[in-house]
N, C-alpha and C positions, 0 to 999 in steps of 0.2 A: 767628535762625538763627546758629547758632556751626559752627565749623571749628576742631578743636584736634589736633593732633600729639601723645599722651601715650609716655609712655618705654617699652621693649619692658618691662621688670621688670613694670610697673603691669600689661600685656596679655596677660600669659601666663596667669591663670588664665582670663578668658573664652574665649582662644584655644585651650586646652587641651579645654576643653569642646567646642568646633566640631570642635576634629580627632576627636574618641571616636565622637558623633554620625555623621561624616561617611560612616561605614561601614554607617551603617544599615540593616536590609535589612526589608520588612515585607510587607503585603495589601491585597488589594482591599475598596475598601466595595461593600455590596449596592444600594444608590442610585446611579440612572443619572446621568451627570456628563455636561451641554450638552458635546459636541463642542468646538464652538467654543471654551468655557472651555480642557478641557482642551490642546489645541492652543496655548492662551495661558499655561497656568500650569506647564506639565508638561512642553512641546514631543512631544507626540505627532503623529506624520506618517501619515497614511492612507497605504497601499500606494500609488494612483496616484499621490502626489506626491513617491513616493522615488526615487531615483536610480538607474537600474540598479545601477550599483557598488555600491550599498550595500542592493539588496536579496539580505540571504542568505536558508538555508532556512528559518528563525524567520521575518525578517520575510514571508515569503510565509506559511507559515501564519498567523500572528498579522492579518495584514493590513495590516502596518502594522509602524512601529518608531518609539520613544525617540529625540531626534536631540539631542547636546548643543551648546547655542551654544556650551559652552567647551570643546571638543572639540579648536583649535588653541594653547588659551593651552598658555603654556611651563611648566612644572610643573618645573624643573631645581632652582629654588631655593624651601625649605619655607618657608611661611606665617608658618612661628613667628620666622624671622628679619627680616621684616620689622615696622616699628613699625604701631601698632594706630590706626587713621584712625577717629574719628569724626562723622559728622554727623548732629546732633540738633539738634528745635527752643526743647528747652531743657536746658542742664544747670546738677546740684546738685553741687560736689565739696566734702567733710567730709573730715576724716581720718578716720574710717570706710568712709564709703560714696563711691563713684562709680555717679552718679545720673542717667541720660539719657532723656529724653521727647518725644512729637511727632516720629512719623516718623524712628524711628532707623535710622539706617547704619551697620554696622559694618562694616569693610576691612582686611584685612591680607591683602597679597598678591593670589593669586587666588581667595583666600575674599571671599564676602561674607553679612553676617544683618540683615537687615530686622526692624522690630520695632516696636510704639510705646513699650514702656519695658523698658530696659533695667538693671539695678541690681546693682553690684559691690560685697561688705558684703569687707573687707580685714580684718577680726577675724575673722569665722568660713572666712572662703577659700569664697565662693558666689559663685553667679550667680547671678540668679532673672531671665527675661525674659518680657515680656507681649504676648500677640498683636494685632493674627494676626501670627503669623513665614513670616520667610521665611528660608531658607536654602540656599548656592547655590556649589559649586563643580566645577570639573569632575569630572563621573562621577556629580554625586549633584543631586537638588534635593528639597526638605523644607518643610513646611508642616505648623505647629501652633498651638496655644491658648496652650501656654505651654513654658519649657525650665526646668528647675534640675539645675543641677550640687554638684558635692561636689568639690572639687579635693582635700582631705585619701584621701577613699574613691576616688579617681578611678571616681566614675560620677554617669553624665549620663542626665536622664530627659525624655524629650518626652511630651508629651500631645496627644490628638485628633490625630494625627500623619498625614500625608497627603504619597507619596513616589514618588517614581521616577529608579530607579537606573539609569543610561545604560549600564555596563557589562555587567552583568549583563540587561539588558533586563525589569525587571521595575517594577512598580508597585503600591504599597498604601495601607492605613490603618492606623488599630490605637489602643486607647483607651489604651495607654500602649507605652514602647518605654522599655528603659534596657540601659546596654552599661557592664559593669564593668571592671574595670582587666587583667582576661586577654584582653577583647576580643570575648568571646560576648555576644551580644544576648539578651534576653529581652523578650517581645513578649506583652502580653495583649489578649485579645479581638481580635485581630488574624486579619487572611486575605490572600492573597497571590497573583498570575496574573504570567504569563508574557508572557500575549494581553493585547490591547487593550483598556483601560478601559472602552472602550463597548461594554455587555453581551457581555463574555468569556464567549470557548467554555467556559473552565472556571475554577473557582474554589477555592480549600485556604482554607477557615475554622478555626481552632482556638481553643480558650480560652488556650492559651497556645503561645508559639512558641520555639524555642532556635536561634541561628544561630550557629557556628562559622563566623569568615572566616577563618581559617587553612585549616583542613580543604575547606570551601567543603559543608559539609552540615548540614541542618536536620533540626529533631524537631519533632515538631507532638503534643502531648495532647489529648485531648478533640476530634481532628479531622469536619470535615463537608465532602466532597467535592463540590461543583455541577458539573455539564456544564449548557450554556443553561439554567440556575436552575433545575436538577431537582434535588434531593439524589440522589445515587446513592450514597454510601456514610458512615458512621458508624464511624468506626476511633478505639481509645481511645489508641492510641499510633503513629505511623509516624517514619519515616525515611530522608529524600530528599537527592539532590545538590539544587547551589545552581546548578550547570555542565554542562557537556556531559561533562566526563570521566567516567569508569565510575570506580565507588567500591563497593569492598565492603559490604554494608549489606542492612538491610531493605526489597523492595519495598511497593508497596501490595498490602495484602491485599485478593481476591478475596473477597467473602459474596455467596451466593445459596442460595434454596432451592426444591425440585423433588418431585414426588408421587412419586418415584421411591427419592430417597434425604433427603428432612426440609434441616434446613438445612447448605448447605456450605460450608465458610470454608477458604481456602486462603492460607498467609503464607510469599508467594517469600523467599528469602535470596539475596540474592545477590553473589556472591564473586570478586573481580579479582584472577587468579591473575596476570595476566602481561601484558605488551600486545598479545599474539595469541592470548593463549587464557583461558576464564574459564568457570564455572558456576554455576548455580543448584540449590536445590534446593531443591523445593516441598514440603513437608508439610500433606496437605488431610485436614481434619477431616471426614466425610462423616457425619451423625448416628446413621443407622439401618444403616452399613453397618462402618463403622469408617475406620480412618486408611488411607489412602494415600499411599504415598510415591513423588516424582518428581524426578529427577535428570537436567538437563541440560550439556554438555557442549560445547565453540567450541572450535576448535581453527584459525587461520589461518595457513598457513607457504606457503614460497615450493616446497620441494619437496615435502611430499604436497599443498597446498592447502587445499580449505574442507572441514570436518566439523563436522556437527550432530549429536550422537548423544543421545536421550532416550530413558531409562529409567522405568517406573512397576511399583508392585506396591502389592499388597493383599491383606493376608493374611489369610484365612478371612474371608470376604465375609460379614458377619451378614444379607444378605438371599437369598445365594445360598439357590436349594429343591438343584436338580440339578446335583451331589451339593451335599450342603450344605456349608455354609463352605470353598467351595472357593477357594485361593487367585488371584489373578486379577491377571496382569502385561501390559504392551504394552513394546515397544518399535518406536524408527523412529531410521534413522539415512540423513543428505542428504549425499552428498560429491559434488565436484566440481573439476576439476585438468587444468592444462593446463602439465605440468611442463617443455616443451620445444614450440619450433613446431609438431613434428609427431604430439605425444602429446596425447591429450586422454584422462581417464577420470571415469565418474560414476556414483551410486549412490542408489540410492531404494528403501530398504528398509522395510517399514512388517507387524509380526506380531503380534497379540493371541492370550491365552489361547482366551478361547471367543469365540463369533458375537455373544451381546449384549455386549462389552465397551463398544462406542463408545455405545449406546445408552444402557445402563445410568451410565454414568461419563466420555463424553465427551456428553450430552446437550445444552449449553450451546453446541453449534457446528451450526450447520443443516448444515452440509458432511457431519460425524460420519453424523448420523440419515439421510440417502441415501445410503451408500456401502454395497455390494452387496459389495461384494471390496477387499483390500488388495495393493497393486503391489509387486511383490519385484523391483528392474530391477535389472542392472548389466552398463555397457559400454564398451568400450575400442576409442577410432578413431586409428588411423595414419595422417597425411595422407601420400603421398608425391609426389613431383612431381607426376604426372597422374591420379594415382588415389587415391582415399579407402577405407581396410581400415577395416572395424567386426565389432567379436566383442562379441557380448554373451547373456546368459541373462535369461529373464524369466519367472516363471510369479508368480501371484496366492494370495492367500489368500480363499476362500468365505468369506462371514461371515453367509450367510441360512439360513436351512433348505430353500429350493424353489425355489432354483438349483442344476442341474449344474456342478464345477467346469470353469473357464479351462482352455484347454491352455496345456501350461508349452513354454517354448519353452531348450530347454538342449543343444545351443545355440545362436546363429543365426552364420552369419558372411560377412558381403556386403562386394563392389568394386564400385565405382562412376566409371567414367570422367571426372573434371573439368579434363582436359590439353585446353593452347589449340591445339593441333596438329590440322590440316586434310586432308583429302585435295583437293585445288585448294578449290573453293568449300565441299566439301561438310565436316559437323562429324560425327564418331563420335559412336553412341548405343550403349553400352554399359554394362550391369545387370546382377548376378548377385549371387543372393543362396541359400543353404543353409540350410536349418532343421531339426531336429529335435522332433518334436511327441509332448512325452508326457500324459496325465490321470492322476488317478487315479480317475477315472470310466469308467464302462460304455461306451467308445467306442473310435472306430478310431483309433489312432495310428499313427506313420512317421514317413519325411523325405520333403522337399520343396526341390526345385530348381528355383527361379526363374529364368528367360534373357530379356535381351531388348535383339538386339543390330540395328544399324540404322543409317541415316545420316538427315542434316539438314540441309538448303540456307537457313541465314538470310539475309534482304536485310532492311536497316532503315533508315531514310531519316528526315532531319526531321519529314516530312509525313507518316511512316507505317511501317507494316513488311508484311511477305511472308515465313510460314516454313514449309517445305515439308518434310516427313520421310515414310522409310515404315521400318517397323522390321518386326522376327519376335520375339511372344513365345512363348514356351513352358514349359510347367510338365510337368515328371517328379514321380511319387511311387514311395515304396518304403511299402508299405501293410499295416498288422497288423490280423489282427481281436480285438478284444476279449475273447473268449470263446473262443478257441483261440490254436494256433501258427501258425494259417493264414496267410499272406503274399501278397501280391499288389502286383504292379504296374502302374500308374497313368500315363496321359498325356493335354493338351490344350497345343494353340498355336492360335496364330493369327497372320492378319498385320494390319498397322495401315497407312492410307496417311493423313495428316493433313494438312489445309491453311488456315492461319489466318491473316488478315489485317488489318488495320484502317487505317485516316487518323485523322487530326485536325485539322482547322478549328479558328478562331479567330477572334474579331473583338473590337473595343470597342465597350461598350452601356454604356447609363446605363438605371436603375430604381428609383422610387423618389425620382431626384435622387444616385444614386451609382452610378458607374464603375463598372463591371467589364468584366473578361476574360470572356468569355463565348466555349465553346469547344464542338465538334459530334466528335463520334466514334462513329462506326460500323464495329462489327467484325463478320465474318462467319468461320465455320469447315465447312469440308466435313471430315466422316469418316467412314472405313469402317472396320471391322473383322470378320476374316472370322469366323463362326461355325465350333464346333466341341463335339461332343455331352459334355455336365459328367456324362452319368450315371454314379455311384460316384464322381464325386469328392468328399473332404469340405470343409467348411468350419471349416478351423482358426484363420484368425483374419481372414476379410472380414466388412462389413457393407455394407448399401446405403447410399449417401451420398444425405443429407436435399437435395433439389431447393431450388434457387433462386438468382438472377441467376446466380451468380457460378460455380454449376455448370453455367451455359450453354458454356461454353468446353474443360471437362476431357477427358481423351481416354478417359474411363473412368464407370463410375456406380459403381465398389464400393470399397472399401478395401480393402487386403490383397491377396496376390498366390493366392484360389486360385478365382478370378473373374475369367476374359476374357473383358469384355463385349462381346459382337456388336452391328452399328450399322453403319445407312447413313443418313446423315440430314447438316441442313443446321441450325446454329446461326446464329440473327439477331442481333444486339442494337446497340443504342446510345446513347449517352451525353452529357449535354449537361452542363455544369461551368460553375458561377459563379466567379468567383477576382477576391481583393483586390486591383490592383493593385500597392498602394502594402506590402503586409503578405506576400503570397502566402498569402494563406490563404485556404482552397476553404471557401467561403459556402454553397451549395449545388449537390447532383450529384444528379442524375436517371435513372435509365437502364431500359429498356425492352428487354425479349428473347422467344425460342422457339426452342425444337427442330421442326423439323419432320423427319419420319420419312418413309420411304421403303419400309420393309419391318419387320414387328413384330418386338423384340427378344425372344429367347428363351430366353438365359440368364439363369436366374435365380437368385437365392440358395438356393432349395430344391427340389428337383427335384418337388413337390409345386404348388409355384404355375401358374399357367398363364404362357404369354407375352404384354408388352405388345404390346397391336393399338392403340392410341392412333395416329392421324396424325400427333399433336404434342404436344408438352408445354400444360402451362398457360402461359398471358401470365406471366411475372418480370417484378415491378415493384421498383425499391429504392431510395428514397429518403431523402440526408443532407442536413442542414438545417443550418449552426451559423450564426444569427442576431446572437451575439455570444459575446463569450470568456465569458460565465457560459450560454448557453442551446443546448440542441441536440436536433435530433428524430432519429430511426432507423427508418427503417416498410421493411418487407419486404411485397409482396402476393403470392401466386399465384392467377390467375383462369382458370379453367378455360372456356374461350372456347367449347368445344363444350357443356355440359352447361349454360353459363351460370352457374357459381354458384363460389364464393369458395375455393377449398381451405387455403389458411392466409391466417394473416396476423399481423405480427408491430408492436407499434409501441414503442418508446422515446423518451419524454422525460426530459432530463438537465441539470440547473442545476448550476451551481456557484455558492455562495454566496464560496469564497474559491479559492485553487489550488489549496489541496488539500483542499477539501472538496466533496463530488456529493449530489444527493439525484434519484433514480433513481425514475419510473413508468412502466409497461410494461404491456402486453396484446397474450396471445398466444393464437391460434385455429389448431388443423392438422386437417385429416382426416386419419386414419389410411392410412399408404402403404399400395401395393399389398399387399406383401409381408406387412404384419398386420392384414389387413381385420379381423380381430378385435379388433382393440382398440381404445376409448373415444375418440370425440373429446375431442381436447384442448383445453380453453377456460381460462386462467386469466388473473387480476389481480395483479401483485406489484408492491412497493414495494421500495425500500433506500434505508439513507444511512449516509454515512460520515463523520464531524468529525475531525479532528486534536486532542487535546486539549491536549499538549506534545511534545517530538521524542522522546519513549519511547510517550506511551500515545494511543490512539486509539479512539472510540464505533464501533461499527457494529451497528444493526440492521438489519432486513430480514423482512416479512411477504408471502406466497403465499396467494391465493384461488381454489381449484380449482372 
């Protein structure tokens, strides 16, 4: 074993070679790598054993993160100044060559390269080193077969090359890697991830790679994309950041194809106008239909706020029949803005040419294929000291053929009392809301004046609460008929007297062999409300709200204000809770309820139905489960106690493999409410799951079995 000090002159061409290298940037191999290795060779940290501090949103998706042991050395003074340390178990020195073998060390500074021979030729200016290598300084660590440099050409090439780089959080392979004297890398056979070595969510393979560390952006040719070692996509050229920053550039292209429109390829561009504002624009190749074009738009500022506006068109549709090649555009535009404490405004705009737009051309989104109508909202609320002002307009766009259209609501404009001011104990219950309701369908339109004004005695204690209110609502119409000038006016009120209560108990249990808080709550609600005859009045925007646990307690069964529902009846339920001690976290809740009724309700949504004569509702069962941070169940029952037999029933199972990944099983069962004895039991089986693939793109499927 020798130990020799040689002169910085002699060291600068090897050391030159380490610095070019040392930026490396490369891929993942397809061979699964022991754990434990990599943990030893690479320093990869599974999620559990990271530090909070240092887990950001990467390392929670990823599961995990790159930890550099030389993360504190002092980097102030470069490598190259210091003299070149090595030990080897043997060395040759000629005036040619410098020759080291058996276990060599090379050291300068806070670099170091591991190697078994080493060989520095002084007439041609090379290196040539023989593996396995190692190489290692902060930010970077490297592992390959062999290195040669060109100190003349300054470029250095590694072979069978195996990496990961602590700054950037990434890690790869790749059958050859060399970085030229501008400082671009070129990487063949090579692939590349984000995530964790051990079988990563996703994967970029290409036959060759281009890295820009200036720019911090990569090219990939002949690219093949893996999610959990599926190929999902075959792209002959892309172009991606290396960073978190937004950079003008090529996204990944979308290809799919569909019996609708042949195969579709869509290639985002996308363009970093500014630091709060930027766009896209997608030109999607659709085979049998032609090009569409789609243009999106961000806009973030501190005085108007957030804006989303997207634009799409398609000019003369080669599949359209009716009319044919009719051109065919959507737009939707999301804004939202809270320019001052007491201003807030928001916008949700969403219009297509014709009804099959989303069908035909947003097919690819299960959301698209169920949407009946498109929401045209927008609204503007004033906080002021005790009171909350909202103006807004809303009506929809029909997109079916055999629905009636929405009424449009243009305009609506409600106060709502939220001042902490008292009358002695008692709190003011004050509502008031104006609407204007037009169609442009065969129906009754008008306005409608909602009131409902009242008091409220809250008591609330450790151990429980006690709230007592009795209020007056009332609804005015000013009422048009359809099919004339005809007018008429309209009225129904009621009064409401509500009394709801509950406790909560508590004790310490053990189950299992582990602790809990284990907690007992029983709440009870008396209500009345008076009846009053709905006939002729319309229904312009209530529905009946779908029964269960949580609708044991409401003061109401309908949505919207043109339904005061009547009710004399007694709500049960109660609830028992598991909780962590030591986490707070609710392990499992339990809870068990009923209505029981006193007199049949009789309004109903359509003056066509009969009245409920039920004594009581069905048993509400609802049960949450979270057994641990990846596992959790959701089951909803309704048991219909008189008749015996099941009316829905609803269950959820939910894993998490990482934080932010879920994969979702479900089955749900309803009998059809009162209100559409017509229609189908509902019985279905659905699945979903969602992967994070890197902090831009994300998998999600999701399959229904009706």
């Amino acid at each position: 074993m020798t130990n020799q000090i040689y002169p910085l002159l002699i060291a600068r061409m090897p050391v030159i070679a380490l610095i070019l290298i040392a930026t490396v940037t490369g891929a993942i191999a397809d061979d699964l790598i022991d754990e434990t290795a990599i943990q030893a060779r690479i320093n990869w940290v599974p999620l559990a054993l990271v530090r909070e501090d240092d887990r950001d949103e990467r390392c929670i998706k990823c599961g995990g993160r790159y930890q550099d042991p030389l993360v504190n050395v002092d980097r102030s003074v470069p490598p190259a100044q210091f003299d070149l340390e090595v030990t080897a178990g043997d060395t040759d020195i000629t005036d040619e060559t410098l020759y080291f073998s058996d276990n060599v060390t090379v050291s300068q500074g806070y670099r170091t390269l591991k190697a078994q021979e080493v060989s520095i030729d002084r007439i041609e200016q090379t290196v040539v080193a023989q593996g396995p290598i190692e190489f290692r300084e902060p930010g970077i660590v490297m592992y390959g077969d062999t290195m040669n440099y060109d100190s003349l050409g300054e470029r250095a090439v590694l072979a069978n090359a195996e990496f990961a780089m602590y700054d950037q959080q990434l890690y790869g392979v790749a059958d050859a890697i060399a970085r030229d004297a501008n400082g671009s890398l070129e990487i063949e056979d090579g692939s590349l991830t984000f995530c964790s070595p051990i079988e990563p969510s996703w994967v970029v393979m290409a036959e060759n790679l281009r890295v820009d560390s200036t720019t911090r952006i990569g090219e990939a040719w002949g690219a093949r994309i893996d999610v959990k070692g599926v190929p999902i996509a075959y792209l002959p050229w892309i172009q991606f950041p290396l960073d978190d920053q937004r950079k003008t550039g090529l996204l990944f292209p979308d290809v799919s194809s569909d019996t609708r429109g042949g195969v579709d390829i869509t290639v985002p561009i996308y363009m970093n106008l500014a630091p709060n504002y930027d766009a896209t624009y997608s030109p999607r190749l659709i085979q049998d239909r032609g090009l569409l074009h789609r243009l999106n738009a961000r806009l973030l500022s501190q005085r108007t706020g957030f804006w989303d506006i997207t634009g799409a068109v398609l000019r003369s549709d080669d599949l359209q029949a009716t009319p044919p090649n009719e051109d065919r555009w959507s737009i939707n535009v999301q804004h939202s803005s809270d320019p001052s404490d007491r201003l807030r405004t928001h916008i949700d705009y969403s219009k297509v040419s014709d009804n099959r737009y989303l069908r035909d051309l947003e097919n690819n989104t299960l959301s698209a294929q169920r949407q009946t109508a498109l929401l045209q909202h927008a609204r503007l609320d004033w906080l002021a000291d005790n009171w909350l002002f909202g103006l807004e307009a809303q009506q929809f766009q029909n997109i079916t053929d055999d629905l009636s259209d929405n009424y449009k609501r243009l305009p609506q404009i409600s106060a709502v009392w939220r001042g902490n001011e008292t009358i002695g104990p008692l709190a003011p219950i004050i509502q008031l809301q104006a609407a204007n309701f037009d169609t442009d369908a065969d129906k009754v339109t008008g306005q409608r004046l909602y009131q409902e004004l009242g008091l409220t005695l809250p008591m609330t204690r450790d151990y429980g609460f006690l709230n007592t209110s009795v209020s007056y609502r009332a609804i005015d119409y000013r009422l048009k008929s359809p099919d004339s000038n005809q007018s008429w006016e309209a009225s129904v009120d009621s009064w409401v007297t509500r009394i709801e209560g509950g406790l909560e108990f508590e004790r310490q249990t053990t189950l299992f062999g582990t602790s809990f808080i284990q907690t007992l709550e029983p709440r009870v609600q008396y209500l009345y409300a008076s009846y009053d005859d709905h006939s002729g009045i319309p229904d312009f925007d209530s529905a009946e709200l779908t029964f269960s646990y949580r609708q044991l307690f409401r003061a109401t069964r309908f949505s919207g204000y043109d339904r005061l529902a009547d009710a004399n009846q007694l709500s049960l339920g109660v609830t028992s809770r598991l909780v962590d001690p030591k986490s707070g976290i609710e392990r499992v809740s339990a809870s068990i309820g009923q209505v029981i009724n006193f007199r049949d309700q009789r309004v109903r949504l359509s003056e066509r139905d009969a009245a409920l004569t039920d004594e009581g509702s069905a048993l509400a069962f609802a049960l949450d489960v979270r057994t641990s941070e990846r596992w959790s169940i959701h089951s909803n029952v309704l048991f219909d106690s008189y008749d015996q037999e099941i009316d829905a029933t609803n269950i959820r199972i939910g894993f998490r493999p990482s934080d932010d990944a879920i994969v979702n099983v479900g089955y749900t069962f309803r009998e059809p409410p009162a209100s559409f004895s017509a229609r189908p039991v509902t019985e279905q089986v659905n699945s979903s799951a969602y992967f994070p693939i890197n902090e831009n793109w994300s998998a999600f499927g999701a399959v229904r079995y009706s």
